[in-house]
C-alpha positions in Angstrom: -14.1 -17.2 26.6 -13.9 -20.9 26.1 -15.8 -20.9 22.8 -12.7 -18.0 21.4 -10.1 -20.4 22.7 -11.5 -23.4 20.9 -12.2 -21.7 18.1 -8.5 -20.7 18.1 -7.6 -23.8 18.5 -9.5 -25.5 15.7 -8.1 -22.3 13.3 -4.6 -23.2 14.4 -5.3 -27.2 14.2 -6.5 -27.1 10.5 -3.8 -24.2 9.2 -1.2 -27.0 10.8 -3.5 -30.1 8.9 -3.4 -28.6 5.4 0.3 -27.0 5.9 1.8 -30.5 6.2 0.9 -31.7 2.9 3.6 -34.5 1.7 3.2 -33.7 -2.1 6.3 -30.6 -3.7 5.1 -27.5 -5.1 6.3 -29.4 -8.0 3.7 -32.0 -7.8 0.9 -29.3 -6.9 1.4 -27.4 -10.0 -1.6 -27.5 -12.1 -1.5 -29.6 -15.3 -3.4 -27.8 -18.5 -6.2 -30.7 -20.0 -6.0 -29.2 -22.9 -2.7 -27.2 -24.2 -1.7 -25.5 -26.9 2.0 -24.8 -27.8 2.1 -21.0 -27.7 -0.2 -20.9 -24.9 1.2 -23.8 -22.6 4.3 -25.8 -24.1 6.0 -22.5 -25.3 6.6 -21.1 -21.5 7.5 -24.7 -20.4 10.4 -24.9 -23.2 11.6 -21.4 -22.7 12.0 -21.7 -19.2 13.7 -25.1 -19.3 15.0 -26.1 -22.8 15.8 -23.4 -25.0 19.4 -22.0 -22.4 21.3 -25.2 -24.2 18.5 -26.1 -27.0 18.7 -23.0 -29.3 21.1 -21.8 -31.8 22.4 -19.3 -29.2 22.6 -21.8 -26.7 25.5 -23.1 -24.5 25.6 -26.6 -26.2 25.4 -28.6 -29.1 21.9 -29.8 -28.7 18.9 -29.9 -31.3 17.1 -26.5 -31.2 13.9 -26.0 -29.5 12.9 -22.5 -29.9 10.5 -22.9 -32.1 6.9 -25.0 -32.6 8.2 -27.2 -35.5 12.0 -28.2 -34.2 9.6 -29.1 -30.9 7.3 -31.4 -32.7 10.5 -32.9 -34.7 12.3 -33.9 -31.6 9.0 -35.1 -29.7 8.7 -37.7 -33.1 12.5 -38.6 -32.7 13.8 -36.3 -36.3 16.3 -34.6 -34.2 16.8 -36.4 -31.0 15.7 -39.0 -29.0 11.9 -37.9 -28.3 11.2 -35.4 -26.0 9.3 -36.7 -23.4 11.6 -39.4 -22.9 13.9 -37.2 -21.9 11.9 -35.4 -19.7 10.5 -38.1 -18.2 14.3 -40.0 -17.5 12.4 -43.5 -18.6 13.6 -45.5 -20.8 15.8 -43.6 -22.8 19.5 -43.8 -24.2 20.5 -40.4 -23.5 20.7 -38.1 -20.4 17.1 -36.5 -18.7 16.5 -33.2 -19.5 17.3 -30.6 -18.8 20.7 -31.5 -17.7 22.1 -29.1 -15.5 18.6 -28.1 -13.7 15.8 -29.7 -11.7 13.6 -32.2 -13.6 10.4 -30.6 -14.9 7.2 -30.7 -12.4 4.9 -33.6 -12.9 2.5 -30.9 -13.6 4.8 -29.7 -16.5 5.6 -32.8 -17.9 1.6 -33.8 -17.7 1.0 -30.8 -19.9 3.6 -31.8 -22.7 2.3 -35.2 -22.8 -1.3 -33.5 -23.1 -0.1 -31.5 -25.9 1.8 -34.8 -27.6 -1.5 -36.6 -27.4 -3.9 -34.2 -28.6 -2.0 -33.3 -31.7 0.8 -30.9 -30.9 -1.9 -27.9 -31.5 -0.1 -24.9 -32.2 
């Protein structure tokens, strides 16, 4: 009967142990090593970016709907680049995206994968 209650116990300690973990969901969010644009960086954008950065969009923002206008802003032919926006560093204009949350580390971890392998399609 001891042994059940400790073994309870221990169940209950550890579920508590790994439940309290500081880091978001945000920050748990796996990052891809080695991205593509219609595999990875395509859901990313549609999710986040293409509401206002599209031609039917509720703005008048540079379009990101599809690979090319994505690879033009991230090497500044449209905008200010990309992941400076998403990243809020040292940038002249607004993060991104605007009116939502700011992209998970994971997310922004991917595009900057993506950026510096060679934007591969």
């Amino acid at each position: 009967m001891k042994n059940i209650k400790l073994i309870i116990v221990m169940i209950v300690g550890i579920t508590l142990f790994i439940s309290c973990d500081s880091r978001t969901e945000q920050d748990l969010e796996g990052i891809v090593a080695n991205p593509t644009f219609n595999n990875n960086v395509k859901k990313i954008i549609d999710a986040k970016c293409v509401n206002c950065h599209s031609q039917a969009g509720q703005g008048n923002y540079p379009d990101l709907d599809t690979y090319q206008n994505v690879v033009d802003a991230q090497n500044g032919t449209n905008s200010d680049k990309l992941l400076c926006s998403l990243q809020s560093s040292s940038c002249t204009s607004d993060r991104m995206p605007k009116s939502d949350a700011p992209l998970s580390n994971g997310s922004i971890n991917t595009i900057k994968n993506w950026v510096n392998q060679g934007f591969k399609e």
